[in-house]
C-alpha positions in Angstrom: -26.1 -48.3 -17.3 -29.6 -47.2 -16.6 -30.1 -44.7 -14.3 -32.8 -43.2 -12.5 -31.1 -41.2 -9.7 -31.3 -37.7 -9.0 -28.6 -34.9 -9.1 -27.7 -35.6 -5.2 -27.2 -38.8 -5.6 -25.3 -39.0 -8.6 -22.8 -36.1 -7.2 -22.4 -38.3 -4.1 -21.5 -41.3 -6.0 -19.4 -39.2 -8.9 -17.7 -38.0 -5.7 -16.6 -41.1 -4.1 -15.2 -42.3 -7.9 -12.8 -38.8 -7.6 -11.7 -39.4 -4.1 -10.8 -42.8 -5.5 -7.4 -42.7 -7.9 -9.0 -43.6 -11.4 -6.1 -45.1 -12.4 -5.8 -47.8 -10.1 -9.7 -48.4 -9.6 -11.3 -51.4 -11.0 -12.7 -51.0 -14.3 -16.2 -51.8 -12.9 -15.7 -48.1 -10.9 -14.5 -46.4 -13.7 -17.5 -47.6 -16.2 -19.6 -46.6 -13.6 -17.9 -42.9 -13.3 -18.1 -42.4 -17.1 -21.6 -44.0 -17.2 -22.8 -40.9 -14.3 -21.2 -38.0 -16.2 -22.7 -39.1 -19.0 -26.5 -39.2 -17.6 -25.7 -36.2 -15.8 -24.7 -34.2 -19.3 -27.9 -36.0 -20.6 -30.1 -34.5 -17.8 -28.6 -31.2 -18.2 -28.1 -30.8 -22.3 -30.6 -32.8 -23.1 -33.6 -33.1 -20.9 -36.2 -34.3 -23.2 -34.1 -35.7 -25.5 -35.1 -33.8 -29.0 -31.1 -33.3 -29.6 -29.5 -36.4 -31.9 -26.3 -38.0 -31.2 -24.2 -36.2 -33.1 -25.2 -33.1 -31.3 -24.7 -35.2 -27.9 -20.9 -37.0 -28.9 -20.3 -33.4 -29.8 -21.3 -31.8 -25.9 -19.4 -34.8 -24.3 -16.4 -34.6 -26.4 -16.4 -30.6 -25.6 -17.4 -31.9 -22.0 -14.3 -34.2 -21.6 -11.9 -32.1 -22.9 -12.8 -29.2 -20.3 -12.5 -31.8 -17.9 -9.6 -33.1 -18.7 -7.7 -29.7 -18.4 -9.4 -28.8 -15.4 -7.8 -32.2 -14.0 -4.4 -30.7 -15.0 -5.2 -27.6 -13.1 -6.8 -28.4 -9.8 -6.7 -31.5 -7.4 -10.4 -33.5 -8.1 -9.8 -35.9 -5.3 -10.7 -32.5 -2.9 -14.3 -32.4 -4.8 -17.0 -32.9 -1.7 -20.7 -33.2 -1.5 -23.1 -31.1 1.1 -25.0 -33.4 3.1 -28.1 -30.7 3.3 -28.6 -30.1 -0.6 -26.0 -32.3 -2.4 -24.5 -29.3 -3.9 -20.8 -30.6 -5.3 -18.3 -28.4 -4.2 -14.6 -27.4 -3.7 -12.3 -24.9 -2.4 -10.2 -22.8 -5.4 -7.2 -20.2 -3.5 -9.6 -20.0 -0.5 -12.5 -19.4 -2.0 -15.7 -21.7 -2.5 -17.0 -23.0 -6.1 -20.1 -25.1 -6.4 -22.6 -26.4 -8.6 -26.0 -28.6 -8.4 -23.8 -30.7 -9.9 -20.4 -32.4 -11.0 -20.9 -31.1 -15.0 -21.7 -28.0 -14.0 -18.7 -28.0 -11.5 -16.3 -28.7 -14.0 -17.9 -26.0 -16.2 -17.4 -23.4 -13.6 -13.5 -24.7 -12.8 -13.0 -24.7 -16.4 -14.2 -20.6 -16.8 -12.3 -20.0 -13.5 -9.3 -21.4 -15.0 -9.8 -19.3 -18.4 -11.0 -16.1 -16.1 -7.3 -15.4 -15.2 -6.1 -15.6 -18.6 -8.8 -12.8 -19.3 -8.3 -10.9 -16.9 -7.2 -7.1 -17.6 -4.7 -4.6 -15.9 -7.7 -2.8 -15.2 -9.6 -5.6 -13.0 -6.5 -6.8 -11.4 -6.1 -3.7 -10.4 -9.0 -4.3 -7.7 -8.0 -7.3 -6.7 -4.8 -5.7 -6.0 -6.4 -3.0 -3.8 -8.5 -5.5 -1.9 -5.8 -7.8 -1.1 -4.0 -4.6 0.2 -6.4 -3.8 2.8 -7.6 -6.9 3.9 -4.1 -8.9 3.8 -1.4 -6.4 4.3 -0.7 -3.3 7.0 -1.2 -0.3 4.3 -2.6 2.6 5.9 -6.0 3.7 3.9 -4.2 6.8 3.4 -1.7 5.0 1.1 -4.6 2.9 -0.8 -6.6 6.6 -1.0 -3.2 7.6 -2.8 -3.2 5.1 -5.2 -6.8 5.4 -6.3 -6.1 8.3 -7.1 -2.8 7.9 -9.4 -5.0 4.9 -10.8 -7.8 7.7 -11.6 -5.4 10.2 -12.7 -3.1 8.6 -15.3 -3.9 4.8 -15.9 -8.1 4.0 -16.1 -8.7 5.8 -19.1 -5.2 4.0 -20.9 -5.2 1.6 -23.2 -3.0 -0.3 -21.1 -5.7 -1.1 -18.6 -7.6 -2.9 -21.3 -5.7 -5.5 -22.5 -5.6 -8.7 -20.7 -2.8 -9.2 -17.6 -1.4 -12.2 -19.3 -1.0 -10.5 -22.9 0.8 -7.6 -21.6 4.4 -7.5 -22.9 7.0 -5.0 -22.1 6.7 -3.0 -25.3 3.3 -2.4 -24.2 4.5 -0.9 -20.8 7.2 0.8 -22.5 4.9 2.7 -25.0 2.2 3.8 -21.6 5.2 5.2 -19.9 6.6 7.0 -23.4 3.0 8.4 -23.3 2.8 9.6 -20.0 6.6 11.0 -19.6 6.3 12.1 -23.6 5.5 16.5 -22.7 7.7 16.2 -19.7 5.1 16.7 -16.9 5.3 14.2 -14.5 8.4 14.9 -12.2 10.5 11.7 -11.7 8.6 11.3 -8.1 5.4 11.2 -9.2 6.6 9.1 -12.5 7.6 6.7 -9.5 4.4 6.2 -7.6 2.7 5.3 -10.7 5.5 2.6 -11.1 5.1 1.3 -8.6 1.4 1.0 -8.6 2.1 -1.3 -11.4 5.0 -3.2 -9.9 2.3 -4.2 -6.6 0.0 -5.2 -9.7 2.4 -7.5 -11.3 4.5 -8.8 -8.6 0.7 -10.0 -6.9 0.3 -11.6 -10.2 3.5 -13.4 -10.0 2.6 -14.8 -6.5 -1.2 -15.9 -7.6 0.7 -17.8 -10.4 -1.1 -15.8 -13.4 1.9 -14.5 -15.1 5.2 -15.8 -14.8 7.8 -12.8 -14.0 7.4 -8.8 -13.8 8.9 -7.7 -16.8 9.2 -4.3 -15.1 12.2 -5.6 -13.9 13.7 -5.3 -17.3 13.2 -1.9 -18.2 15.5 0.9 -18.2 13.8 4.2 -16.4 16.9 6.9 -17.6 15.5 6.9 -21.3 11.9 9.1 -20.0 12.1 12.5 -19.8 10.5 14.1 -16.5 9.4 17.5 -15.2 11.9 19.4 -13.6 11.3 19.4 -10.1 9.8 22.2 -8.6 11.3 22.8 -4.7 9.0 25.8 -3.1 10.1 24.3 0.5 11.3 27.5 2.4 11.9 26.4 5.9 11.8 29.0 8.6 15.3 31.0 8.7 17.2 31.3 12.1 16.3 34.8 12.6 12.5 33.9 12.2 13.3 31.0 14.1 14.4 32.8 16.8 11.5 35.5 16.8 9.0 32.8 17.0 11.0 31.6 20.2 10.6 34.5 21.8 7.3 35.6 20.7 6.3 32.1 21.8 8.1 32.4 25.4 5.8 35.2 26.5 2.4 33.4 26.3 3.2 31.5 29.5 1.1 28.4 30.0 -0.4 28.0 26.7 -0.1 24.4 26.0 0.3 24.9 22.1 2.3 27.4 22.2 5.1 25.5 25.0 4.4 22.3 22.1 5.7 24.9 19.1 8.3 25.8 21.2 9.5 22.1 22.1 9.4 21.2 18.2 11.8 24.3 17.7 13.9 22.4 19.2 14.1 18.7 18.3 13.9 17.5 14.5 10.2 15.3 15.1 7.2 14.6 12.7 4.5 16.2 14.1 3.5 12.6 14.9 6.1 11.6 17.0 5.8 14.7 19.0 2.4 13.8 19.6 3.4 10.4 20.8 5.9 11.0 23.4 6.2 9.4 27.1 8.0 10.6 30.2 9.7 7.6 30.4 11.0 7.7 26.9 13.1 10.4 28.5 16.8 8.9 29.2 19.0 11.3 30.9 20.5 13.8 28.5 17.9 11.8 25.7 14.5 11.0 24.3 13.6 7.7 23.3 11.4 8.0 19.6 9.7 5.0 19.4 6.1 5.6 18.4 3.7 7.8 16.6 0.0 9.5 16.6 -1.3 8.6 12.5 -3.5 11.0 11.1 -6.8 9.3 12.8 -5.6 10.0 16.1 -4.5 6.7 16.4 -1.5 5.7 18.8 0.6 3.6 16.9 3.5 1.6 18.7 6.0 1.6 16.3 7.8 4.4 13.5 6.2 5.6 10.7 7.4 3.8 8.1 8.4 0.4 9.9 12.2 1.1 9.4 14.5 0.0 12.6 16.4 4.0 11.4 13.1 5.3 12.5 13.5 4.3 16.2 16.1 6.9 18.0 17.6 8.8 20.0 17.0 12.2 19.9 19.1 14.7 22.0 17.4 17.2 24.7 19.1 20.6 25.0 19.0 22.6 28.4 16.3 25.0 26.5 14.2 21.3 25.5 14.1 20.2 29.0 13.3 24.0 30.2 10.3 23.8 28.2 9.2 19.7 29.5 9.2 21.2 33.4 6.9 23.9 32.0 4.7 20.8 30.3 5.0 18.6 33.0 3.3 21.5 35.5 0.2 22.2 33.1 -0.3 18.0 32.5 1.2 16.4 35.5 -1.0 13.2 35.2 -0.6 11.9 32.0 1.9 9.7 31.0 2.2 10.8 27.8 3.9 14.3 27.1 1.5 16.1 24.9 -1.7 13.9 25.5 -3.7 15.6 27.6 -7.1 14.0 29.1 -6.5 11.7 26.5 -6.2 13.7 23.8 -3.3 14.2 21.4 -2.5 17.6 20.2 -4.4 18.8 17.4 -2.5 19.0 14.1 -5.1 21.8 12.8 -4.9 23.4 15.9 -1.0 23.3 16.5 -0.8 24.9 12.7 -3.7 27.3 13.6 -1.4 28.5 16.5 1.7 28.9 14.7 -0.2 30.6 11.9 -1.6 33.4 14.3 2.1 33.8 16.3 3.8 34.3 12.0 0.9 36.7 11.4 1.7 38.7 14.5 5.8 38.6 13.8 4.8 39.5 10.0 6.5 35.7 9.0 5.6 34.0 6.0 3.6 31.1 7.8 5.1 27.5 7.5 3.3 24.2 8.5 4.2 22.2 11.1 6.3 20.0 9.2 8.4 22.8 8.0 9.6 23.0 11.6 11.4 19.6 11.1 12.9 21.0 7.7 14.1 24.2 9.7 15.9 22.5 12.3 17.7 20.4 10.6 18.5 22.8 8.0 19.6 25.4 10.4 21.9 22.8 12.3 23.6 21.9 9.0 24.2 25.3 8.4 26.0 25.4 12.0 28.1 22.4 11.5 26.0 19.3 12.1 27.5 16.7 9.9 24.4 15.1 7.1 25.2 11.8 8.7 24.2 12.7 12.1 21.6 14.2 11.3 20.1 11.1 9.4 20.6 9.6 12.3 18.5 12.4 14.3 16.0 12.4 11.4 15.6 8.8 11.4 15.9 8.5 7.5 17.1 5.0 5.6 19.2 6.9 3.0 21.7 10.6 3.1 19.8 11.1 -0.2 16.4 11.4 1.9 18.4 13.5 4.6 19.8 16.3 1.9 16.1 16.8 0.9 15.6 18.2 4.5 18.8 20.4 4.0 18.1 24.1 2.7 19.7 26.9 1.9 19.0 29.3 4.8 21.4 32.2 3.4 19.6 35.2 3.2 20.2 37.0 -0.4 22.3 39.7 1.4 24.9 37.5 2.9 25.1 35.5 -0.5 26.0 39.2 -2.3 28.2 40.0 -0.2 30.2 36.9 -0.1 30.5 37.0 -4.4 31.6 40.8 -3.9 34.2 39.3 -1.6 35.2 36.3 -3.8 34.5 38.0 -6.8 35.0 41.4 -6.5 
C-alpha cells in the first residue's frame, strides 16, 4: 500500500483497526493495519531510507514481537486518538501514556511493562510512601518515622539494590542476619523496620508485580535482639500526691486545674485536650476524640480501634476539679479549649516541670501521668483487665507495659527481711 499520510492520520486509522477485533475483521482491514505499522516504522527508523532490508525485517521483527507481548499485557482496543494533535494514547493503572504515534506507543508500553520487572526495593520504596499519603489516612508523623528507619538501616543495603521482582527470601533473611547480627536493635525497633518492608511488598502484591510476600514465611525467633532498655519511672504515689497538693494551692491557674484533672483519669494528653461537657454521663466521661500533634481536632481515637472509644470513670475529686474549669471557661463547649485554643502540650509540660522543680521531683512528661495512674491503681487492686479497658488498649500485653513497679527500695527490703530473714 502506498502511503502518503501523516502521523495523525495514520494513528487515527491504526486506531479504528484496534478498536476493531483483528480476528474477526476482514482481511482487507487487517492488510491495511499491518501495511500502517509498517510505514509508520519506516517513517520513524528509516526516514530517508539509507538502511537495507535486512536492517528493516530486523526492526519489524523486533517491532512485532514487542507488540505482541504488549497485546498480552494491556487491553489495545482502549488505544485513543486526540482530536487537537493526534497524539495516540491510553490510560495504564490511572495514569496517562502517549506517543506521536502508535510505534512509539507500543515502545513506551513495552518499557512500562519491563520497568516493573526492574524496579528495585529502593524505588519501590517511593512509590510506597507516595501512595501512603495520597491514598491512605497515615498521619505525616508516621511517614516522617519511616523515612527515617528507611535512612537509618535500609538505603545504604544491598537489599535496596536489587530488583523487587528478583528478591527471594534468602536475600531478606541475610539483611535481617545483618542488621540483628551485634544484637543492637531491640525487638521493637527490629519490628518497625519489618514492617516497612511488609507495606513495600504487600503494595507490590496488590499492583500485581510480584506474586506473594515471602515475609510471610519467615520465622523471626532465630535473630538475636538488644535487650530492652525500660528507663520509664512513672511518678510514685507519694510524689503523686505532693504534686496534688502543691498543685491545689495555685487557685485558678488553668494549667495547673488541667495537671491536676490528668492526675486523676488515665488520658493521652490528647484526649484530655479534646474533651466536651457533654461527653460527661453522670458518674462518666465519654472518650471519643483527640487533639493530634498539629492542633488538629480529630473526631475519632487515636489509633482507629473501637477499644479506644470509652468510658472513663469521674471520681468526686475529678468532678471537684471540672466545677473549678467550668468557672474560669464557662463558654466553651469543649473542656480545656479555651478561645479556641487547645491546651498547649509544651506549656502543660513547662508547668509540671516548674511545680517537680519546686517539690524537688524528678520531672516526668505528660505522658508519664497516664503510666502513673494506672500503675498506681494496679498497685491498689485495679484488676489489668479493667484497666485495659480504662486505657483503651487492644491487647493486656500493651496494658502490662503501662504497669510499674512503684515499690520504693525500702519497702522491697523490708519485705525480703521479712520473708527471708
Amino acid at each position: 500500500m502506498k502511503c502518503s499520510l501523516s502521523y495523525q492520520n495514520i494513528n487515527v486509522n491504526i486506531v479504528n483497526c484496534l478498536r476493531t477485533n483483528l480476528l474477526d475483521c476482514s482481511l482487507e482491514l487487517c492488510s491495511n493495519y499491518a501495511n500502517l505499522v509498517d510505514y509508520q516504522l519506516s517513517q520513524i527508523y528509516n526516514p530517508n531510507g539509507s538502511k537495507s532490508n535486512l536492517v528493516l525485517a530486523k526492526t519489524k521483527m523486533e517491532f512485532m514481537y514487542k507488540e505482541a507481548e504488549v497485546k498480552t499485557l494491556y487491553d489495545l482496543s482502549r488505544v485513543k486518538t486526540r482530536t487537537d494533535d493526534g497524539r495516540v494514547y491510553m490510560f495504564v493503572k490511572r495514569q496517562t501514556v502517549s506517543s506521536t504515534s502508535y510505534v512509539g506507543l507500543i515502545e513506551k508500553l513495552y518499557d512500562l511493562a519491563h520497568a516493573e520487572e526492574r524496579i528495585t526495593l529502593s524505588e519501590y520504596f517511593e512509590v510506597w510512601m507516595k501512595w501512603r499519603a495520597e491514598e491512605t489516612a497515615t498521619s505525616p508523623k508516621t511517614i516522617r518515622e519511616n523515612r527515617f528507619l528507611w535512612n537509618s538501616f535500609l538505603r545504604d543495603d544491598e537489599l535496596v539494590a536489587v530488583p523487587l521482582k528478583s528478591l527471594k527470601i534468602r536475600d531478606y533473611l541475610a539483611f535481617f542476619r545483618r542488621i540483628t547480627k551485634l544484637r543492637s536493635l531491640t525487638r521493637l525497633r527490629f519490628n518497625d523496620i519489618k514492617s516497612i518492608l511488609n507495606g513495600i511488598l504487600y503494595l507490590a502484591v496488590e499492583n500485581e508485580i510480584i506474586d506473594r510476600n515471602c515475609l510471610k514465611d519467615i520465622n523471626y525467633k532465630q535473630f538475636p535482639y538488644k535487650a530492652k532498655t525500660d528507663n520509664i519511672a512513672p511518678y510514685t504515689e507519694e510524689e503523686r500526691q505532693m504534686i496534688i497538693d502543691y498543685l491545689s494551692q495555685k487557685g485558678d491557674d488553668f494549667y495547673s486545674i488541667s495537671i491536676l484533672f490528668a492526675f486523676h483519669v488515665v488520658l493521652r494528653i490528647g484526649e484530655l485536650k479534646a474533651l466536651r461537657w457533654d461527653d460527661i454521663q453522670g458518674n462518666c466521661i465519654y472518650i471519643q476524640r483527640f487533639v493530634n500533634d498539629k492542633n488538629q481536632l480529630i473526631e475519632d481515637i487515636k489509633g482507629h480501634a473501637k477499644e479506644g472509644k470509652r468510658l472513663m470513670p469521674l471520681t468526686d475529686n475529678a468532678k471537684l476539679i471540672l466545677e473549678k474549669v467550668k468557672v474560669l471557661n464557662p463558654d466553651s463547649e469543649y473542656i480545656f479549649i479555651r478561645n479556641g485554643q487547645p491546651l498547649a502540650t509544651v506549656t502543660f509540660n513547662r508547668h509540671l516541670k516548674r511545680c517537680c522543680n519546686a517539690l524537688n521531683i524528678e520531672y516526668r512528661s505528660s505522658h508519664k501521668l497516664r503510666f502513673s495512674t494506672a500503675s498506681i491503681m494496679y498497685k491498689n487492686g485495679i484488676k489489668d483487665t479493667e484497666l485495659q479497658r480504662l486505657l483503651g488498649h487492644t491487647t493486656l500485653t500493651m496494658t502490662h507495659h503501662y504497669l510499674r513497679d512503684l515499690t520504693p527500695e525500702d519497702e522491697t527490703v523490708s519485705k525480703m527481711n521479712r520473708i527471708l530473714g
